[in-house]
SESE-439765 format. One record per residue: x negated, y, z negated of N, C-alpha, C in turn. Coordinates in nm, 2 decimals. Each point is the difference from the previous one (the first is absolute). Example, Ala and Ser with C-alpha at 12.3 -4.5 7.8 and 13.67 -1.06 7.14 Angstrom:
// residues 2
<rec <-1.32, -0.57, -0.78>, <0.09, 0.12, 0.00>, <-0.09, 0.12, 0.00>>;
<rec <0.04, 0.11, 0.07>, <-0.09, 0.11, 0.00>, <0.08, 0.11, -0.08>>;
// end
This chain:
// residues 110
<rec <-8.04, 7.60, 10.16>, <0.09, 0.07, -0.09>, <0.10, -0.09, -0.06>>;
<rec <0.03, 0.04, -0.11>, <0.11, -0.08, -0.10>, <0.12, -0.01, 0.12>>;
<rec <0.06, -0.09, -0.04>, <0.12, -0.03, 0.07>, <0.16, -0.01, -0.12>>;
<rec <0.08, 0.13, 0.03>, <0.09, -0.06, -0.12>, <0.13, -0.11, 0.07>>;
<rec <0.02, -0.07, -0.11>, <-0.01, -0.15, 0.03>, <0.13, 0.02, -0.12>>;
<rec <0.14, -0.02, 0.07>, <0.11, -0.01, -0.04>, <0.09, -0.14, -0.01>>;
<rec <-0.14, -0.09, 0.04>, <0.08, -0.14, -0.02>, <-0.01, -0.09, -0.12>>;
<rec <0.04, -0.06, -0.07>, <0.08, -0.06, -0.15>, <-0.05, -0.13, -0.02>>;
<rec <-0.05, -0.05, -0.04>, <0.00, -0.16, -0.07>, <0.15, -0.04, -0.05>>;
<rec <0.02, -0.11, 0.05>, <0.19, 0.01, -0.06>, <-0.03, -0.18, -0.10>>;
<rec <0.02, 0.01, -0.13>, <0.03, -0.11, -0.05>, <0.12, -0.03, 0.00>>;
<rec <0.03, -0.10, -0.03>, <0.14, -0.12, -0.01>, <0.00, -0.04, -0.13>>;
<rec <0.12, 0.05, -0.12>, <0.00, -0.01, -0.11>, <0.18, -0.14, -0.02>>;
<rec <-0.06, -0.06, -0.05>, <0.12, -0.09, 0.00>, <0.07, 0.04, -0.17>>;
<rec <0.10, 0.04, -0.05>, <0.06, 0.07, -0.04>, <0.06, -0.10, -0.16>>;
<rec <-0.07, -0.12, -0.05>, <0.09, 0.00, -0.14>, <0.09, -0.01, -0.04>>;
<rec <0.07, 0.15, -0.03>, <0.11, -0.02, -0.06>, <0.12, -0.03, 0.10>>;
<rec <0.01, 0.06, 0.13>, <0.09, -0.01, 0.08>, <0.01, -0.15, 0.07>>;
<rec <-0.15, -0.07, 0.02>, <0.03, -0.11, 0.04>, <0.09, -0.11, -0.01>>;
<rec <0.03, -0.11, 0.10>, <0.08, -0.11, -0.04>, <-0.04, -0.09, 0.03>>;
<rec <-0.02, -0.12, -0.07>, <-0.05, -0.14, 0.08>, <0.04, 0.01, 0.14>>;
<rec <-0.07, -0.04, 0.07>, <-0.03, -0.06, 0.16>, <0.06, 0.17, 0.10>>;
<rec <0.04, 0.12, -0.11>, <0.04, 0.13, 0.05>, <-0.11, 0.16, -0.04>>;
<rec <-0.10, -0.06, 0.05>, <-0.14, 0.15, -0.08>, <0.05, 0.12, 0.05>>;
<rec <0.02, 0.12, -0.11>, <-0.03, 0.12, 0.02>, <-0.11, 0.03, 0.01>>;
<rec <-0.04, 0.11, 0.12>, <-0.11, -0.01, 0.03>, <0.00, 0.23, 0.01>>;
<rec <-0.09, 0.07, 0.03>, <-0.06, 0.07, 0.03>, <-0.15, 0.05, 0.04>>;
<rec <0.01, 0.05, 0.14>, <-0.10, 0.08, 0.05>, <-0.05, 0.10, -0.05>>;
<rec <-0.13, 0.04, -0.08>, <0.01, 0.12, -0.01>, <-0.10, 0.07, 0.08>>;
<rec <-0.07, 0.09, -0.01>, <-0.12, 0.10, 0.04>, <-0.11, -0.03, -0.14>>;
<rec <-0.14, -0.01, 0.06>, <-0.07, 0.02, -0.12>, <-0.06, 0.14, -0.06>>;
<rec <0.06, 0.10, 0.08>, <-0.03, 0.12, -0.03>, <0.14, 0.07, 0.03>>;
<rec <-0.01, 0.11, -0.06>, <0.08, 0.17, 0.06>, <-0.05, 0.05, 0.09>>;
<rec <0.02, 0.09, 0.06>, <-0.04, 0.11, 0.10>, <0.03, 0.10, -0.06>>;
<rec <-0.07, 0.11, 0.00>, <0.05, 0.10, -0.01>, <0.18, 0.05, 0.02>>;
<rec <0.01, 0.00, 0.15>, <0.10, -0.01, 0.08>, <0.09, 0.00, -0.15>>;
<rec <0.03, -0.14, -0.02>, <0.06, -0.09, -0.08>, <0.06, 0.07, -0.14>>;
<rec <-0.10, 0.12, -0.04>, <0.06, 0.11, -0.11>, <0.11, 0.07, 0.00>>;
<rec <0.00, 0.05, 0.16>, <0.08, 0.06, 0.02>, <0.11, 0.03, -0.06>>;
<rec <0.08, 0.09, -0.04>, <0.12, 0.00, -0.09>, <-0.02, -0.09, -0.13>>;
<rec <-0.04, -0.06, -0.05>, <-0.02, -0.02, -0.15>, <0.03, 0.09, -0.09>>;
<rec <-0.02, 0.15, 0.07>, <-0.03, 0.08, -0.11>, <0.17, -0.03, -0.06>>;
<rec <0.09, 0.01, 0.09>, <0.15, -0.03, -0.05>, <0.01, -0.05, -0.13>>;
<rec <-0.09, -0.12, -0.04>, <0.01, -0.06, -0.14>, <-0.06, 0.01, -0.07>>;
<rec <-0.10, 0.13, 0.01>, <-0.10, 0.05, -0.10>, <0.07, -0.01, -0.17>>;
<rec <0.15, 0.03, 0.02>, <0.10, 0.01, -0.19>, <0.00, -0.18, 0.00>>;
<rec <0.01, -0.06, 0.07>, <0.07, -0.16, -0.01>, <-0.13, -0.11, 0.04>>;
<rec <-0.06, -0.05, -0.10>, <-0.09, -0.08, 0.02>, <0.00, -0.13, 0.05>>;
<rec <0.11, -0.04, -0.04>, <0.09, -0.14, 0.05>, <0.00, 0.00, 0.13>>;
<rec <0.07, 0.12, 0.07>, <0.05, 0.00, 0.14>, <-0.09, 0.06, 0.06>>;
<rec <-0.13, 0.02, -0.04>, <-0.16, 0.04, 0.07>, <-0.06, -0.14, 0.02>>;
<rec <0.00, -0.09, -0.13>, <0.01, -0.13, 0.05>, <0.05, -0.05, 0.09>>;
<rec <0.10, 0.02, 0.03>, <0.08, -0.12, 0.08>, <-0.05, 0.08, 0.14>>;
<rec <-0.01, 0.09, -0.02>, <-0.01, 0.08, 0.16>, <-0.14, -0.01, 0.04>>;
<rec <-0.08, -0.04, -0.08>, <-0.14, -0.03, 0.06>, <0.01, -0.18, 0.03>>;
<rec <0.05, -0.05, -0.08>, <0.04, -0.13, 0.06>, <0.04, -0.05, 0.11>>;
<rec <0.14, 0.11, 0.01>, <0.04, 0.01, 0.14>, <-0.08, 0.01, 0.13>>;
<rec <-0.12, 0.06, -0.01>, <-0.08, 0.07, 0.09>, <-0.09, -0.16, 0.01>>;
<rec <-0.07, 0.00, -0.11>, <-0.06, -0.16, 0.00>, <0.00, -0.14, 0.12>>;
<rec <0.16, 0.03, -0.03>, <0.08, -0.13, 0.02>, <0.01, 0.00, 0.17>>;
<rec <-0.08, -0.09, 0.06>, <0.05, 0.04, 0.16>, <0.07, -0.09, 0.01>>;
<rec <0.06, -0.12, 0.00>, <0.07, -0.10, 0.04>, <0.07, -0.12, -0.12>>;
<rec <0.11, -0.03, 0.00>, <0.05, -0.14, -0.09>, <0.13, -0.04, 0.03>>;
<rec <0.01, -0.11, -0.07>, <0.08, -0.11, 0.09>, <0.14, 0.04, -0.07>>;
<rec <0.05, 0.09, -0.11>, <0.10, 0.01, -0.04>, <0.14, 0.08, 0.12>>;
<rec <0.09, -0.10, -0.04>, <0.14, 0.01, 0.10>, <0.10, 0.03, -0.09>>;
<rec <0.12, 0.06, 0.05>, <0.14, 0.00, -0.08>, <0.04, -0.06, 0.01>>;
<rec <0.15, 0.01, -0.08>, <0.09, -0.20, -0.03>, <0.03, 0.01, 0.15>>;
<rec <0.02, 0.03, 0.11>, <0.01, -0.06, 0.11>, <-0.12, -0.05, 0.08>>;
<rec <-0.12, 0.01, -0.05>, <-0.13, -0.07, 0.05>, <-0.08, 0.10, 0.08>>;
<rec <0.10, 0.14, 0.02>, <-0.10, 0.12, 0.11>, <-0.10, 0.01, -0.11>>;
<rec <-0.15, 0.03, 0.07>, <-0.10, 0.05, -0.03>, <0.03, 0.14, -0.06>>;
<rec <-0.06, 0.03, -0.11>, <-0.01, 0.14, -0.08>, <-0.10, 0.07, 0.04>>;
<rec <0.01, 0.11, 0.03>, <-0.16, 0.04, 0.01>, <-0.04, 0.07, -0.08>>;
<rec <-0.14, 0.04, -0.05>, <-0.03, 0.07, -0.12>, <0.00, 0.13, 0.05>>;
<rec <0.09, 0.06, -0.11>, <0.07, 0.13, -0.03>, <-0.01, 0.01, -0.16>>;
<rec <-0.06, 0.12, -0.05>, <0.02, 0.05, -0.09>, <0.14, -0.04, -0.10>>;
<rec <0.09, 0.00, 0.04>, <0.14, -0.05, -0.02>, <-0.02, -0.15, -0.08>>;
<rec <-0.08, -0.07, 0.13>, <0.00, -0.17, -0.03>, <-0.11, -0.04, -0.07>>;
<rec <-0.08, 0.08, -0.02>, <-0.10, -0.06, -0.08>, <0.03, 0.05, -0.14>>;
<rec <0.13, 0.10, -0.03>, <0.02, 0.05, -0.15>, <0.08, -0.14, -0.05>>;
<rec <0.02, -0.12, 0.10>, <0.06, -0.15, -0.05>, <-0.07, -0.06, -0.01>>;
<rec <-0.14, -0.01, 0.00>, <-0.07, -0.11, -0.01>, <-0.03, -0.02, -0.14>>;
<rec <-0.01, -0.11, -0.07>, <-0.01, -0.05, -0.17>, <-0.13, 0.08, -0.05>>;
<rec <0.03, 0.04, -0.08>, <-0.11, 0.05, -0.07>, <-0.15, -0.10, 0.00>>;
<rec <0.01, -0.13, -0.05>, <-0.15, -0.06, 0.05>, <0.01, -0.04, 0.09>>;
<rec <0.08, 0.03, 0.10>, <-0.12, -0.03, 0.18>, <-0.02, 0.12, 0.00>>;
<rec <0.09, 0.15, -0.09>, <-0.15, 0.15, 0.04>, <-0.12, -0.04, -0.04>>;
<rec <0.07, -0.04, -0.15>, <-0.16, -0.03, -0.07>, <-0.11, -0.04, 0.08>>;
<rec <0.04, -0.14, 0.07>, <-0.14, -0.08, 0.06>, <-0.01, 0.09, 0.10>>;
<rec <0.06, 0.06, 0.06>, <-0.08, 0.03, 0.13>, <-0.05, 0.12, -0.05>>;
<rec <0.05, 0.10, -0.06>, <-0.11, 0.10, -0.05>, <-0.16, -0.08, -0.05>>;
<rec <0.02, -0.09, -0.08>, <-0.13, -0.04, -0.10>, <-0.09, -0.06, 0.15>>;
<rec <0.07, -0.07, 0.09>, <-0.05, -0.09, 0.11>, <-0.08, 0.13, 0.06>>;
<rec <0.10, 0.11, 0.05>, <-0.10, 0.10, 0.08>, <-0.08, 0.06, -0.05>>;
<rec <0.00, 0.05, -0.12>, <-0.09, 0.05, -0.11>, <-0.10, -0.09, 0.05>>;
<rec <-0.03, -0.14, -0.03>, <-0.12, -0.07, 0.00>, <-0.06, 0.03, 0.15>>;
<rec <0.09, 0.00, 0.08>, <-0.01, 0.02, 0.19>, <-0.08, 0.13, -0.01>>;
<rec <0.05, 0.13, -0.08>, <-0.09, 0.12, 0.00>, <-0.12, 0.00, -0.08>>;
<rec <-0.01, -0.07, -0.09>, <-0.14, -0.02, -0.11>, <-0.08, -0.10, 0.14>>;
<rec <0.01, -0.10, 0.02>, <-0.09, -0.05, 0.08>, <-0.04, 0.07, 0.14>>;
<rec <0.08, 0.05, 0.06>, <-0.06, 0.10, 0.14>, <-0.07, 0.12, -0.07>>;
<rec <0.04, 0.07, -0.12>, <-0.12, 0.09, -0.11>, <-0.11, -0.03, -0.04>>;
<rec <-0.04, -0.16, -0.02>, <-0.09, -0.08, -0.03>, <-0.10, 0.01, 0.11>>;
<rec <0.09, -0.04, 0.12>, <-0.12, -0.02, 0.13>, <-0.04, 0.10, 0.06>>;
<rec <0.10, 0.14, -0.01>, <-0.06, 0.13, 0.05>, <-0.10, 0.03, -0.10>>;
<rec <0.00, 0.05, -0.11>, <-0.12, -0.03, -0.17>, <-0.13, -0.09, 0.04>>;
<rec <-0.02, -0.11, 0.08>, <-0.11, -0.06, 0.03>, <-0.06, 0.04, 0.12>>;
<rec <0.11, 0.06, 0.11>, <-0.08, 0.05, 0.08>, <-0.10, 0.16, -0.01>>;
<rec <0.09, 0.04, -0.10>, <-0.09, 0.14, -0.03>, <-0.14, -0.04, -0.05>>;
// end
């Protein structure tokens, strides 16, 4: 019997714009959604922006970003509406390719 199988491939996206010489911005993400992961979206069904950012949010399991006192941030909805517009970019286009390629290899298995 099928087994459902709620465990993630997690890439490591090193981040561009945020970077600094010898200081990488970095992010974890998930290479998929869950279902789960919809949950409440409908909230931003009027606001397309903040349906972005909130599926990003969900994305995003881990990154190295800290406040001016050096505590670790953790990803929150809140903190990911600060991240520069091209590290959303890449990492959307990055996971995009992460979901076309796991679509590719399910597509060969059929």
């Amino acid at each position: 019997m099928p087994v459902l199988n709620t465990n993630r491939e997690i890439k490591k996206i090193i981040l561009k714009e945020s970077s600094q010489p010898n200081d990488e911005a970095w992010v974890e993400v998930y290479e998929i959604l869950l279902a789960e992961d919809m949950i409440g979206m409908e909230t931003y069904q009027d606001d397309q922006s903040m349906a972005s950012i909130a599926v990003l949010a969900k994305l995003i399991k881990a990154w190295n970003f800290t406040d001016s006192n050096k505590q670790p941030l953790p990803v929150t909805l809140e903190n990911v509406r600060h991240l520069p517009m091209l590290d959303m970019m890449q990492i959307i286009q990055e996971t995009k390719a992460l979901s076309s390629a796991k679509l590719s290899d399910i597509k060969k298995k059929v």
